[in-house]
Backbone as CSV, one residue per row, in Angstrom:
resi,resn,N_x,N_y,N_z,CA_x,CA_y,CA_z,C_x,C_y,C_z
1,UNK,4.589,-6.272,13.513,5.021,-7.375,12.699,4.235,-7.374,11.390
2,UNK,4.907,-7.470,10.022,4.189,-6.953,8.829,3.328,-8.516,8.871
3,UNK,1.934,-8.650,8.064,1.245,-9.656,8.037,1.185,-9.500,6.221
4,UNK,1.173,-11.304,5.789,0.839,-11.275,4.797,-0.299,-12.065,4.274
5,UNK,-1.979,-11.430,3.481,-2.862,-11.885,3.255,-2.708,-12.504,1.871
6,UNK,-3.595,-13.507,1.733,-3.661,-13.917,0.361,-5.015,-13.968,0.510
7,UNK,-5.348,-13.160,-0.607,-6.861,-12.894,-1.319,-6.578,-13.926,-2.484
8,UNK,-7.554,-15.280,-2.225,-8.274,-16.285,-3.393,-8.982,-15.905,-3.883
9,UNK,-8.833,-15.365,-5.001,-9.819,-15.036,-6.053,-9.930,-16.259,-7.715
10,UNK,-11.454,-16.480,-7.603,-11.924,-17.338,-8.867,-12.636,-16.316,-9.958
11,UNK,-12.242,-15.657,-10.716,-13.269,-14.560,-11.245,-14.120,-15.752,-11.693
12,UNK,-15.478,-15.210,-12.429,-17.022,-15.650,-12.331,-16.570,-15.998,-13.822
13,UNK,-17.132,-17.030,-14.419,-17.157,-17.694,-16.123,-17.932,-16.364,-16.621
14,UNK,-19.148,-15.843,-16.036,-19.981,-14.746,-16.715,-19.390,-13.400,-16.442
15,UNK,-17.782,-13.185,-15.685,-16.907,-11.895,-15.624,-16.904,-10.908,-16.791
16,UNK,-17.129,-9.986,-17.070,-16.902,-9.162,-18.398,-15.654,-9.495,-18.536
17,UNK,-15.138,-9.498,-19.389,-13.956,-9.831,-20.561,-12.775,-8.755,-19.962
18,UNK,-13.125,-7.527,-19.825,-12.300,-6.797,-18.783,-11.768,-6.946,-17.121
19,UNK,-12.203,-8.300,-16.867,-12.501,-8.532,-15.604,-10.769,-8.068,-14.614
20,UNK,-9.986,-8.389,-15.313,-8.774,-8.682,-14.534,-8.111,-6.892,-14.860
21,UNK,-8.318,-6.182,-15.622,-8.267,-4.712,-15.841,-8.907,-4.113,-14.690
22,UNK,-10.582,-4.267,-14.364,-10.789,-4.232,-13.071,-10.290,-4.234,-12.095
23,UNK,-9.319,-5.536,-11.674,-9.097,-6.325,-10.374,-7.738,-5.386,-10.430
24,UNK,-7.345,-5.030,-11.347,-6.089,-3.942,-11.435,-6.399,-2.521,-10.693
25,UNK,-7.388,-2.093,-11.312,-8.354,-0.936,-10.307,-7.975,-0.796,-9.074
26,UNK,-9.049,-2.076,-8.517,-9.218,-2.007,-7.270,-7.729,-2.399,-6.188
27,UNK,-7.085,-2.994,-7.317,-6.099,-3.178,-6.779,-4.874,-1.882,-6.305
28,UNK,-5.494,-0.721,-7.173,-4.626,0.736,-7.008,-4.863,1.164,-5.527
29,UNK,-5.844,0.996,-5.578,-7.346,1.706,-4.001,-5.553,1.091,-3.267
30,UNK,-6.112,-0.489,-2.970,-5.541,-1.179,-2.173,-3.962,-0.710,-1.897
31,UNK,-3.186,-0.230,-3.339,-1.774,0.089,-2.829,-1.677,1.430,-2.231
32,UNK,-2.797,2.149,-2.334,-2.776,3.679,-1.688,-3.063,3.785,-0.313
33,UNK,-3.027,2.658,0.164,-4.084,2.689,1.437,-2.785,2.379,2.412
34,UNK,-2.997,3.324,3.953,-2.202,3.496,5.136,-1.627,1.972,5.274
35,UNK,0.117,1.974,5.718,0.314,-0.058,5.924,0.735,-0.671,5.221
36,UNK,-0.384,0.023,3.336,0.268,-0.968,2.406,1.622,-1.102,2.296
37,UNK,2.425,-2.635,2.113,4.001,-2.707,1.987,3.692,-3.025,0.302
38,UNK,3.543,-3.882,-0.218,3.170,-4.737,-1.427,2.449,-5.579,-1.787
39,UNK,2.330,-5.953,-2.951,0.919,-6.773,-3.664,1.832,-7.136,-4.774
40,UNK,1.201,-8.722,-4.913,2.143,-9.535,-6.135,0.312,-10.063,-6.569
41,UNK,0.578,-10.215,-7.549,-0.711,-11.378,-8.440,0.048,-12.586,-8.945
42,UNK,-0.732,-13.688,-8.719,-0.300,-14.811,-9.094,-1.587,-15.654,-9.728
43,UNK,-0.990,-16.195,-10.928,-2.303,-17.047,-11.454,-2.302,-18.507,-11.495
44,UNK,-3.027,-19.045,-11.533,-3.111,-20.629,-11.892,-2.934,-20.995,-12.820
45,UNK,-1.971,-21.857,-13.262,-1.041,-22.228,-14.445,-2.241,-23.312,-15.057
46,UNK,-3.290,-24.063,-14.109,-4.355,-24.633,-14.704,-5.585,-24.148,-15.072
47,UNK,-5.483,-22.597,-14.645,-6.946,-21.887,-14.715,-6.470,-20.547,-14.504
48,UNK,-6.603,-19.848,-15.646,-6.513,-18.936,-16.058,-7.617,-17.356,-14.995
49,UNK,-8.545,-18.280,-14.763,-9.685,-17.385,-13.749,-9.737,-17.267,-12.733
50,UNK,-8.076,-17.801,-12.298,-8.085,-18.064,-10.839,-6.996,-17.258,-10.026
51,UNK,-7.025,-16.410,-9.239,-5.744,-15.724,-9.203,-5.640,-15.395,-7.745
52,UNK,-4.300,-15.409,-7.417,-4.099,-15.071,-6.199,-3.493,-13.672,-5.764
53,UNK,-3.807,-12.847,-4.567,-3.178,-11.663,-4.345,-2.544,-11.636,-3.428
54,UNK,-1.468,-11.195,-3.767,-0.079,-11.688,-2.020,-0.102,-9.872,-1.097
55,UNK,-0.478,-9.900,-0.312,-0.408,-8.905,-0.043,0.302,-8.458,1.509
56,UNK,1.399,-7.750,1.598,2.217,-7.943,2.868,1.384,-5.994,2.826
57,UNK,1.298,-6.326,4.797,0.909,-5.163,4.970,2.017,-5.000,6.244
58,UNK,2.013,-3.177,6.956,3.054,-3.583,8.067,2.566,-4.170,9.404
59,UNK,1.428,-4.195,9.241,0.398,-5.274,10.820,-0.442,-5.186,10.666
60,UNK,-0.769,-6.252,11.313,-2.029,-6.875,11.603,-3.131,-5.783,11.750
61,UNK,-3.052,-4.710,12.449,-4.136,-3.408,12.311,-3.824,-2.569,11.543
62,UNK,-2.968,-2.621,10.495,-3.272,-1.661,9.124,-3.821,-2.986,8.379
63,UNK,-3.900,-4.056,8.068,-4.650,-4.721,7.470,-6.535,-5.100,7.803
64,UNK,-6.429,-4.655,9.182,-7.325,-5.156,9.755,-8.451,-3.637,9.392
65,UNK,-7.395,-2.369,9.499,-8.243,-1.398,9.437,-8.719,-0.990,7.419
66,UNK,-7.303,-1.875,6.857,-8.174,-1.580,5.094,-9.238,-2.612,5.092
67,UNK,-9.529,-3.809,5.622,-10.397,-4.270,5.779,-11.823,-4.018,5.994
68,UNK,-11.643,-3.382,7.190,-12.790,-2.190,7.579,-13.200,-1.041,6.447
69,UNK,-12.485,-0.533,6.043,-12.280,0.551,4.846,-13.211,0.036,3.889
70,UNK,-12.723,-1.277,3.035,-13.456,-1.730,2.288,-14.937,-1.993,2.637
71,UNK,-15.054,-2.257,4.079,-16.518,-2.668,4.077,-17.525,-1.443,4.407
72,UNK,-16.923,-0.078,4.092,-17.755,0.783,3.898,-18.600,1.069,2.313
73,UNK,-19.127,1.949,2.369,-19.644,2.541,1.356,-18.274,3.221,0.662
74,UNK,-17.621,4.033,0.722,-16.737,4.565,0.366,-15.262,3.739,-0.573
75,UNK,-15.490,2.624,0.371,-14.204,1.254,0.011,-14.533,0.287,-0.940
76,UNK,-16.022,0.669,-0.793,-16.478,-1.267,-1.423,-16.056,-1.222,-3.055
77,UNK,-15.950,-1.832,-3.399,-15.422,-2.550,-5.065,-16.625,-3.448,-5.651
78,UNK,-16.417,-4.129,-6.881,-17.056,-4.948,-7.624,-16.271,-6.029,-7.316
79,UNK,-14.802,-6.170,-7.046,-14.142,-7.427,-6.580,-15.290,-8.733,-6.291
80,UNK,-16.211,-8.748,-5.185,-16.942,-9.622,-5.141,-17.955,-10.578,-6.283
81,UNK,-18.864,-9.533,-6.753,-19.328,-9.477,-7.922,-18.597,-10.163,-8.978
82,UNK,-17.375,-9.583,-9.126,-16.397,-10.163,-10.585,-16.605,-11.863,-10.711
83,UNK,-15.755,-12.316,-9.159,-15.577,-13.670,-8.411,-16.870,-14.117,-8.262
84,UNK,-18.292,-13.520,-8.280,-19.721,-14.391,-7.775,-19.326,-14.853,-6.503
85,UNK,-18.538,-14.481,-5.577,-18.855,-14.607,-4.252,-17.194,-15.645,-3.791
86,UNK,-16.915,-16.082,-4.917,-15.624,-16.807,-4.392,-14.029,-16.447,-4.542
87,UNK,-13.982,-16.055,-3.073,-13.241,-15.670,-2.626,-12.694,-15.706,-0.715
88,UNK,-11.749,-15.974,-1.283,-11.423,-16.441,0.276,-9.717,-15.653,0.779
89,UNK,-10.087,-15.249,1.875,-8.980,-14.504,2.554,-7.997,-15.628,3.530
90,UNK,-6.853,-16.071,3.645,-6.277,-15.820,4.766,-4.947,-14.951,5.034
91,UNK,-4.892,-14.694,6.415,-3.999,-14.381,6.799,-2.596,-14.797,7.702
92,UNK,-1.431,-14.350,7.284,-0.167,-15.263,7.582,0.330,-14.276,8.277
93,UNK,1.080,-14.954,9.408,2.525,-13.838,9.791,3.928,-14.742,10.054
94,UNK,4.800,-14.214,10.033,5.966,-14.783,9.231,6.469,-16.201,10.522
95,UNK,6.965,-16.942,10.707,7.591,-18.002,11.092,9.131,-18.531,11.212
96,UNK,9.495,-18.414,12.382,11.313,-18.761,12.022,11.104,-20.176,11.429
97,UNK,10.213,-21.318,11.230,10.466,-22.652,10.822,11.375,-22.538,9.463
């Protein structure tokens, strides 16, 4: 069953000026990776520094395993850094309601 995450991202007031060129980056990693279905960005129409990442993967363990990915040496990003720490994940799976 495909799952879809939303990565809350606040980039940091002290972000380099390139910050969202970055988040484009890391965002390539992310579409190359086993699972990926798609990734939308969405911003806050009140805050410009605030952005959301829609990300449908095809399950719950290809998301679970880029997850893992990232938290290697090999995966890790500046993503965190950019945001100063705020950032928040959840995860959805779809609903007949």
């Amino acid at each position: 069953m495909a799952i879809t995450s939303l990565l809350d991202i606040h980039l940091s007031p002290d972000a380099p000026a390139d910050a969202e060129e970055r988040v484009t980056s890391i965002l390539s990693q992310t579409r190359a990776r086993p699972g990926f279905v798609s990734a939308d960005v969405v911003r806050d129409v009140t805050d410009p520094r605030h952005l959301v990442v829609v990300e449908v993967w095809e399950s719950l363990e290809a998301d679970d395993a880029y997850r893992a990915w990232r938290a290697t040496p090999e995966g890790a990003s500046e993503l965190g850094e950019l945001a100063g720490g705020r950032i928040t994940l959840t995860r959805c799976e779809p609903t007949p309601i």
